[in-house]
Every structure is written in C-alpha cells, then in structure tokens.
C-alpha positions as CSV (number, residue, x, y, z in Angstrom):
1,X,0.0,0.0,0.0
2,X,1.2,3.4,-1.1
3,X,1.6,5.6,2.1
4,X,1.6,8.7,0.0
5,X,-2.1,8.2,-0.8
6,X,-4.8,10.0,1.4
7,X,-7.1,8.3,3.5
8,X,-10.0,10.1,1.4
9,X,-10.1,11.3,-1.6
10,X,-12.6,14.3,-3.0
11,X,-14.0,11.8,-5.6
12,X,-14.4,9.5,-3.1
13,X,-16.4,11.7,-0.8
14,X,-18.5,13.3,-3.5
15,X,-19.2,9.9,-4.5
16,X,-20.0,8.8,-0.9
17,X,-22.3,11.2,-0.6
18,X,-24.3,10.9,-3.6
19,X,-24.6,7.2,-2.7
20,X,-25.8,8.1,0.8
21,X,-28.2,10.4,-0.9
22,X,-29.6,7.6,-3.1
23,X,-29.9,5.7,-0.1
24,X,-32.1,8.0,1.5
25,X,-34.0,8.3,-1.8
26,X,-34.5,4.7,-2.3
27,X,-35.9,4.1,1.4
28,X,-38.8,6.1,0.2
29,X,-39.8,3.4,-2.1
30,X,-41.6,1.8,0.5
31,X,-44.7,-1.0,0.3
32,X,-46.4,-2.0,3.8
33,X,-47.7,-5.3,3.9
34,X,-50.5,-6.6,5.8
35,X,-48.4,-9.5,7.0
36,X,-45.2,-7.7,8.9
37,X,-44.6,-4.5,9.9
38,X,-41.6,-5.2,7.5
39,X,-41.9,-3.0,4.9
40,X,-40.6,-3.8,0.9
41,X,-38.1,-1.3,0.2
42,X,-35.1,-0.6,-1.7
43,X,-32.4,0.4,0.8
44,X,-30.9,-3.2,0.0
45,X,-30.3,-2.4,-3.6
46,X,-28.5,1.0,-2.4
47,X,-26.4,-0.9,-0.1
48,X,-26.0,-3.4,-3.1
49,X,-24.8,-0.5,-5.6
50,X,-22.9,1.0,-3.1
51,X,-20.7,-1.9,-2.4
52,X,-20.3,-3.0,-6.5
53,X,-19.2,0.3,-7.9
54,X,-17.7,2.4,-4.8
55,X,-16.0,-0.7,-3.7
56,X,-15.2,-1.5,-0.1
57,X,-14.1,1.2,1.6
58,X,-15.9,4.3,0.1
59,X,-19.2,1.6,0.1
60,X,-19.1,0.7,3.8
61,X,-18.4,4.9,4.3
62,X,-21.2,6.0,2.2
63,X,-23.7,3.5,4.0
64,X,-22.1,3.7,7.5
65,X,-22.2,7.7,7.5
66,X,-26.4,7.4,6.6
67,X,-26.9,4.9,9.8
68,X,-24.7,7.2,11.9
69,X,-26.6,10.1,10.9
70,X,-29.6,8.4,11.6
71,X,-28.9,7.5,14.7
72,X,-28.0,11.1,15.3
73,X,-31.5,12.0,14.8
74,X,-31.9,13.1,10.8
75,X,-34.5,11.6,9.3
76,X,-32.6,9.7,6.4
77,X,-34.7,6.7,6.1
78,X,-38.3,6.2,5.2
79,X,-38.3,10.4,6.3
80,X,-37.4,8.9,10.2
81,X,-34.1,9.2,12.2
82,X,-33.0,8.5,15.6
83,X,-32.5,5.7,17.6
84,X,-36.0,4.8,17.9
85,X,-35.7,3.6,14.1
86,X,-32.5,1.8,14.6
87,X,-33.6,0.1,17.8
88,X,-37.1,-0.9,16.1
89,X,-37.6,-4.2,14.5
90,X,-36.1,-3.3,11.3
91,X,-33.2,-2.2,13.1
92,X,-31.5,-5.2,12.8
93,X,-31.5,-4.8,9.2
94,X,-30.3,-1.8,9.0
95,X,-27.2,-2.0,11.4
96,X,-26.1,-4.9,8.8
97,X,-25.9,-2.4,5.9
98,X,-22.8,-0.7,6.4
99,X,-20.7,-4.2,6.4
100,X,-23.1,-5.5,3.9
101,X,-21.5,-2.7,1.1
102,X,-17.9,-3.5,3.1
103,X,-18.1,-7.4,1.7
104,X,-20.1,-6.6,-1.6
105,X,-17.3,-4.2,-2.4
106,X,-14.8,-6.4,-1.3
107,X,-15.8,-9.8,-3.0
108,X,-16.9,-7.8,-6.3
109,X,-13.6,-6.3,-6.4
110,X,-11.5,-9.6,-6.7
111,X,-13.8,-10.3,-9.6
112,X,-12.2,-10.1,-12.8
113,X,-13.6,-10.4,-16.2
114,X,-16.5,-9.5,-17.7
115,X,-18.0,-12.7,-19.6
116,X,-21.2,-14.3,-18.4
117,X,-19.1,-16.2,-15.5
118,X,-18.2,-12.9,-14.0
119,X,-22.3,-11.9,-14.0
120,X,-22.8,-15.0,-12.4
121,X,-20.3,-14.4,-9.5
122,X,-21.3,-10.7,-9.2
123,X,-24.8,-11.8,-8.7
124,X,-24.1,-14.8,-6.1
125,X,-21.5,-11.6,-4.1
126,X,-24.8,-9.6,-4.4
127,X,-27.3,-11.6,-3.4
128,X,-25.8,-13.4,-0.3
129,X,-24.0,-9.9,1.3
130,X,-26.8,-7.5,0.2
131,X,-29.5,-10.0,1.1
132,X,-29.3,-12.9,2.7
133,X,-26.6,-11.7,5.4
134,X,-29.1,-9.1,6.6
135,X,-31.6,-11.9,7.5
136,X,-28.4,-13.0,9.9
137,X,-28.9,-9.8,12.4
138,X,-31.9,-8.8,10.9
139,X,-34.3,-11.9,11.7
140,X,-32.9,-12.9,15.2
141,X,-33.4,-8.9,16.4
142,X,-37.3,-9.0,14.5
143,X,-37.8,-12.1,17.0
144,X,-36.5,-10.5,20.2
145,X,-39.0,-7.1,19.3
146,X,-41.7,-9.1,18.3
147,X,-41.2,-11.7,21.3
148,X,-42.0,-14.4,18.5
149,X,-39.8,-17.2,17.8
150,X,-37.3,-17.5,15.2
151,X,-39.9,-19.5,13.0
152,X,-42.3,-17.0,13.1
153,X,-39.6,-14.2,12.4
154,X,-38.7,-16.0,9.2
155,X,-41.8,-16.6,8.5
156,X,-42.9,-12.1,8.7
157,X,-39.4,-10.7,8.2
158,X,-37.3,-13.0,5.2
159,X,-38.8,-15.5,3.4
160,X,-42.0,-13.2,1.6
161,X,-38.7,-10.8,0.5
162,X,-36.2,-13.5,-0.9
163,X,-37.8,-13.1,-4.5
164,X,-37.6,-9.2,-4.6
165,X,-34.1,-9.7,-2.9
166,X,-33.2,-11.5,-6.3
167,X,-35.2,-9.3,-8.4
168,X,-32.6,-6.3,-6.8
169,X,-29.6,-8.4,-6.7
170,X,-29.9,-9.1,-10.6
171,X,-30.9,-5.7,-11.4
172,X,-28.1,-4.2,-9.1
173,X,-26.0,-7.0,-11.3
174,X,-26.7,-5.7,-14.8
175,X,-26.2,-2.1,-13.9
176,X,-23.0,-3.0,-11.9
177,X,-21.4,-5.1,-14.8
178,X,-21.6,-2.6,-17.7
179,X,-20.4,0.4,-15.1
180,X,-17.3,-1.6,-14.2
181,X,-16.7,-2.3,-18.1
182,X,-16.7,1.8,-18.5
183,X,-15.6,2.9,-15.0
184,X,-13.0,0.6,-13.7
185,X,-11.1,3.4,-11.6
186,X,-14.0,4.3,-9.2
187,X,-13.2,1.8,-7.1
C-alpha cells in the first residue's frame, strides 16, 4: 500500500455522498404489507450499488455515514431518524448495511472479467452480502422485538422478501457489470 495516498479522496467523498443520498431516496420506495410490519423497500439495492461500484471502503463509508446520521436523529430513512428507528424491528436490518456494502465491495472487487461467468459471481456476491446476510442480524433482532420465535420471524421478516431480494440483486447485477466495463477506476 502506497503511504503517500490520502485516507479520502474528493472523488471519493463526492461519491460517498451521492450514494448516501440515493440511499435516502430509495428508502422512500416503500410498500407495507399486511403480514409484517416489514416493509418492501429498496435500501438493500442501495447498499448493493454502493458496495459494486464504490467498492469496499468508500461503500461501507457512504452506508455507514447514513446509519450514523440516523442514529444522530436526521430523518434519512423512510423520512425517520434516531434511535428509535434503529432500535425498532427493522433495526436489525439496518445495522447490517454498512458491512453489507464493506463485503459486496470487497468480494466484487477480486472479480475479474466481464464474460457471463463474472455476472454470475457478481450476482451470487450480491445476493448473499446484500440480502441474505441481513436476515443473519436482521431476523434474530425482528424475534427479540416481536417476542416471536425464530420461525415465526422468518416466516414475517425473510422469506416473503427472498424473491424481490433477487429481483434487486440481478438488477443491481446488470447495472454493476456494464459500469465496471466503463468505469473501472471508481473503485
């Protein structure tokens, strides 16, 4: 590692930020269902883009600094901040999210290529950090709020969402892959 290179770049904040932004923006997207007080949203996919194309540093920044700020009070996701939201039964979701885009970005990097092999692992990187490890804090912390049982917590909080996780996982795929093609020095 170079020690001449700052910590942070300017890029690298400016992209941060706007990545927090569309965070923040995609958290609006929000359906309620009658079944959980989970809602369907597309924070995942934000943490998913994040991760792919700012890589693992600059994507566990980006995502870290819009929990931090949340839990600071500003109302960054769904228009709601504080701890309250982060303590909530989503919260264990959303304290995943930072190291979520940390192992996205880090897996997607050692990637190479850009054939249909390379979609393939981009996906599988995508769907098991920016899904299916969120169900690891996410579900156990639903059960505890809920005072159901880990059964039930599946059963309200993952298993309805595994097909929209795909869904965002291949979408986040197909815009990742063609970026990386174009872009290969944002990370």
């Amino acid at each position: 590692m170079n020690s001449n290179r700052p910590l942070f770049t300017v890029k690298g904040l400016v992209f941060s930020a706007l990545f927090g932004a569309l965070m923040s923006v995609m958290s609006l997207a929000t359906i309620r269902v009658g079944f959980s007080p989970v809602p369907i949203t597309l924070e995942n996919m934000a943490v998913m883009l994040a991760g792919a194309i700012l890589g693992a540093f600059y994507g566990f920044f980006s995502i870290f600094m819009v929990v931090f700020l949340v839990a600071l009070g500003l109302p960054l996701l769904h228009l709601n901040g504080g701890l309250g939201l982060l303590l909530g039964p989503t919260g264990g979701f959303i304290w995943m999210f930072p190291v979520s885009a940390l192992l996205i970005g880090w897996f997607v990097g050692k990637i190479k290529g850009n054939g249909w092999l390379s979609y393939v692992a981009v996906f599988l990187v995508i769907e098991l950090f920016g899904s299916l490890l969120l169900y690891v804090s996410g579900v156990p912390w639903f059960a505890h709020k809920y005072g159901v049982s880990l059964g039930k917590a599946l059963t309200m909080s993952s298993f309805p969402y595994l097909p929209g996780d795909v869904v965002k996982a291949i979408a986040v795929t197909l815009i990742v892959m063609p970026i990386r093609r174009v872009f290969p020095s944002l990370r």
